[in-house]
N, C-alpha and C positions, 0 to 999 in steps of 0.2 A: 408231465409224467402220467401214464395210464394208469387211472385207478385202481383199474380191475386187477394187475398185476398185481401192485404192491396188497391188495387185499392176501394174496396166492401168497405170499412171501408169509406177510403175518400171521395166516393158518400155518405154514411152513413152520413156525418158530416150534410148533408142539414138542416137546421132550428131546430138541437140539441139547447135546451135554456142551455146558461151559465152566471153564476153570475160574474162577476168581482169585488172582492174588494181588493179597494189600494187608494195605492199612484198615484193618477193623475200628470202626469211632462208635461209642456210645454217644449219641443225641439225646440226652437227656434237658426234659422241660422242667423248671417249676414253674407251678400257677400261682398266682398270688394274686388279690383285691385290693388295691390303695384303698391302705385305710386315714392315715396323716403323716404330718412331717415332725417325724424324730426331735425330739427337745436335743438330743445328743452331736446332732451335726445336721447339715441343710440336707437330708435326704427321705426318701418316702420310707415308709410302715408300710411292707406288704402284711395282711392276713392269709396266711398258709392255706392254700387250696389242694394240689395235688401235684402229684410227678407221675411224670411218663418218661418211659425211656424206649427210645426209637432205633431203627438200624441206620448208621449213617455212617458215610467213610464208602471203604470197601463192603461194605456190609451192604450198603443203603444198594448198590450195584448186586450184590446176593439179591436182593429185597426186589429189586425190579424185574433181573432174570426170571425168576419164579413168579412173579405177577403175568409177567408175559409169555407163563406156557413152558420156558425151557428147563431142562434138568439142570440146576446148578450146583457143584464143588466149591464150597469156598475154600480159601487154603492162606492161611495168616497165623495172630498170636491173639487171643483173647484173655485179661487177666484172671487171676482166682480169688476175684472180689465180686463184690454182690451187683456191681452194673455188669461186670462180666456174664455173671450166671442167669442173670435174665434176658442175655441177650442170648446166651447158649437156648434156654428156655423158650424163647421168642421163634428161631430157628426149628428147631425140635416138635414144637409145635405144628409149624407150617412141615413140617416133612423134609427140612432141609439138612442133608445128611452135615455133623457136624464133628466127624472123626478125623477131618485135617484140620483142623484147628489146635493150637497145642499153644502152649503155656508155661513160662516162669515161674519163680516163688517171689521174686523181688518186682515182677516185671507190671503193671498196674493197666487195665484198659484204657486206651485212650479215651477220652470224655470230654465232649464237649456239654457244659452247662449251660443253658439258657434261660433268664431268670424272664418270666415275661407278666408283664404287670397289666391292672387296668379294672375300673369302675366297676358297678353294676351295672352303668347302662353306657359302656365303652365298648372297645374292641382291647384284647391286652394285645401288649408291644412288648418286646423285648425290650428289657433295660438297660442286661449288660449281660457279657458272655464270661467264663472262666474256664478255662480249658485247662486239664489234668492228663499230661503228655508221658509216654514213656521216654525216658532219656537215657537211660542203660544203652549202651550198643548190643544188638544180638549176641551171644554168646555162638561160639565154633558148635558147641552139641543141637542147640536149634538152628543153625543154619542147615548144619550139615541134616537133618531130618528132615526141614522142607525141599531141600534139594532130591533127596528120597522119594519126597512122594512127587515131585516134577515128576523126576526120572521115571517113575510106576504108571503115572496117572496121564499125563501129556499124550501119550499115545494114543489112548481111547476116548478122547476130546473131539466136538469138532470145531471147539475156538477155546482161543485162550484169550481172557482180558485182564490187564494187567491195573490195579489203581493205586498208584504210587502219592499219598498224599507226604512222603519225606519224613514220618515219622520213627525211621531207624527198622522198619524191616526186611528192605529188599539191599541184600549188597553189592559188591561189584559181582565177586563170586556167582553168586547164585543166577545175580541176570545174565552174563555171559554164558550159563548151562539153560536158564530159560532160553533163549535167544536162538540158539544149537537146538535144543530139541525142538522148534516149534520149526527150522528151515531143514531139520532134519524128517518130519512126518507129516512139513506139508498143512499147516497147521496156519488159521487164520490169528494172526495175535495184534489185538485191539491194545492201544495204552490208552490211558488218562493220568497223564503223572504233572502233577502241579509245576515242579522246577529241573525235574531230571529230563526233558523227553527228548535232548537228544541223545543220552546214551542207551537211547534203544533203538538206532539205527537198523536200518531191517527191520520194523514192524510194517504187518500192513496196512496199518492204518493207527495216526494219531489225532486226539481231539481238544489240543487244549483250547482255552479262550482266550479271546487276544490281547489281554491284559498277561500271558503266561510266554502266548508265541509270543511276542514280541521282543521283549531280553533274552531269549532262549537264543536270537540269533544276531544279538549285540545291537538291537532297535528300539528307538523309543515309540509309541504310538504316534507323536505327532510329530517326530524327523523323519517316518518312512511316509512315502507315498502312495498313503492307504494300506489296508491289509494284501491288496494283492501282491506287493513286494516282501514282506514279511510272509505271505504261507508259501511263494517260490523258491526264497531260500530258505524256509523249514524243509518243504520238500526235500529240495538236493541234499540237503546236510543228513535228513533221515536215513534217505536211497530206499524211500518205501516206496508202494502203491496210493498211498494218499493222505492228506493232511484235512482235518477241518477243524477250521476253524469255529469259535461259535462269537457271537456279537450281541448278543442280550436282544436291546428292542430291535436290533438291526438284522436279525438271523443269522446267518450261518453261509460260509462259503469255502467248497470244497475244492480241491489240488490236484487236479491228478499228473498234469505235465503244462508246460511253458504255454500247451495253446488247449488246456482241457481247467478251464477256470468255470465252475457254477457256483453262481450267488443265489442263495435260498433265502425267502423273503419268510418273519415268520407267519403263525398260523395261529388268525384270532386276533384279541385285543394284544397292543403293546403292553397295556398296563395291567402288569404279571401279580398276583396277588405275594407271591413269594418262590424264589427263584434257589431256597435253601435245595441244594441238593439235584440243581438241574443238568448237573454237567454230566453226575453218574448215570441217569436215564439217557444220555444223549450216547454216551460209552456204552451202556449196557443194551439196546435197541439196535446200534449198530451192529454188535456184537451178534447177536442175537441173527440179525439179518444175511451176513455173512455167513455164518452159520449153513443158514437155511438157501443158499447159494445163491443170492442178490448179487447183484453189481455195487460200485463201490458208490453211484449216485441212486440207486433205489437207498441202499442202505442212510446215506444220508437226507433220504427224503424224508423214510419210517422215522428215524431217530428226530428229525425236527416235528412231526406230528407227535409223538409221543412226548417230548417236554411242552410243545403246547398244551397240553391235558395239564401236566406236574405241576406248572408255575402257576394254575387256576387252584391249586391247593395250598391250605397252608401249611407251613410245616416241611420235614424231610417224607416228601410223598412219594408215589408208585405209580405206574400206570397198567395199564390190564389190556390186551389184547382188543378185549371190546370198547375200551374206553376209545383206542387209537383208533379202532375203524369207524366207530364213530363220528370222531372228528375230521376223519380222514372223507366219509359221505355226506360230512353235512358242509363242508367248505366249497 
């Protein structure tokens, strides 16, 4: 793949509008110090250090779009609790317009908790996860307002990406009206949806992992032979323009018809320091590409340069423009 171009593409990303809708997650850390083990049960004594709370979800895909130059819309449910309002704040901050976001009284941010422990002369570790899920189903009055601002906003996009993590806010309804508007204006639309992605048939492009493709199209990883038959029948099933797949140490390999197969090796070391949050930079880079009028194997090129940066961080990380061409000139 010529260098030189995809450098032209990722200058191209500057102020491309993208829509994001999803699921909003709060990444929230606590730090803690092992300090001993509990007389109360066999488990450690953290001593309280700090919290952070991070963009992650659909968010963490806000979070990249904007790292890498493009105007982003986020458009979901954030709740009117205090991980909410800091992530409102967080947004806000960065200049990230945050009036399609809109909210319940019963309806709670999703939150994922991450307790991460560890010495004074350790590295901490996560110990254990607790995730605080919305389980209400969307209500008719917020559906029918996101569908609103589809209807208003879709037109003057030049992608839409979709990150469907299943936790109750995209419906049947509203995606059948995404779907129509995005074939109706012409409109690049990017998924990352964890277990739904075939009912988004007609996008142009999907990116799950192959631990996701795989059941999506009644296969196990080790009954198909290999992923190339599992992303041919994603392919057909979608009736899109492309499928990628991603593979952790193994990289990434794109779909585009029965004799248009590229396997992309990845970029850098295998040994990812943390892979939290790599699927959404691999959605939100392609996105981004597309956008900025790539092919569908440029765009899959940029997006594997770009989570090789993310997985070198720890944490739900970001990549920058400069980070990518960086890595992109020095491989």
């Amino acid at each position: 793949m010529e260098k030189e171009k995809l450098i032209r593409i990722l200058e191209g990303f500057k102020n491309k509008k993208v829509m994001v809708l999803g699921d909003m997650i709060a990444d929230e850390y606590i730090f803690g110090k092992t300090s001993r083990v509990s007389r109360e049960a066999p488990v450690l004594i953290l001593k309280y250090d700090s919290t952070e709370i991070i963009l992650g979800g659909a968010a963490n895909s806000v979070n990249n779009i904007h790292s890498m130059g493009g105007r982003v819309f986020p458009v979901g449910m954030i709740g009117q609790d205090s991980v909410g309002r800091q992530m409102l704040r967080i947004m806000r901050e960065m200049k990230i317009p945050t009036s399609r976001l809109i909210s319940e009284l019963d309806r709670p941010t999703i939150t994922k908790t991450r307790i991460m422990a560890g010495g004074y002369h350790t590295a901490r570790q996560q110990v254990i996860r607790i995730d605080k899920e919305a389980d209400l189903p969307l209500s008719q009055e917020c559906e029918a307002r996101i569908i609103r601002i589809l209807t208003a906003h879709i037109p003057d996009m030049d992608a839409v990406l979709v990150s469907d993590y299943q936790a109750g806010l995209i419906t049947e309804r509203m995606r059948d009206i995404l779907l129509s508007l995005v074939h109706k204006y012409h409109k690049p639309l990017i998924v990352d949806s964890r277990f739904h992605v075939l009912k988004y048939a007609g996008a142009t492009l999907v990116t799950p992992n192959e631990t996701e493709a795989a059941p999506a199209v009644g296969m196990s990883l080790d009954s198909a032979k290999g992923v190339k038959e599992i992303g041919l029948k994603l392919l057909e099933k979608i009736q899109g323009k492309g499928v990628l797949i991603t593979q952790g140490r193994n990289g990434m390999t794109l779909f585009e018809g029965k004799n248009k197969i590229t396997h992309i090796d990845i970029i850098g070391s295998d040994e990812a320091v943390d892979v939290t949050g790599a699927s959404d930079t691999v959605a939100s880079c392609a996105t981004l590409a597309l956008a900025a009028g790539s092919s569908m194997l440029e765009a899959a090129y940029l997006a594997n340069y770009a989570v090789g940066v993310v997985v070198m961080k720890r944490g739900t990380a970001v990549a920058t423009v400069e980070e990518v061409k960086n890595k992109l000139t020095s491989e």
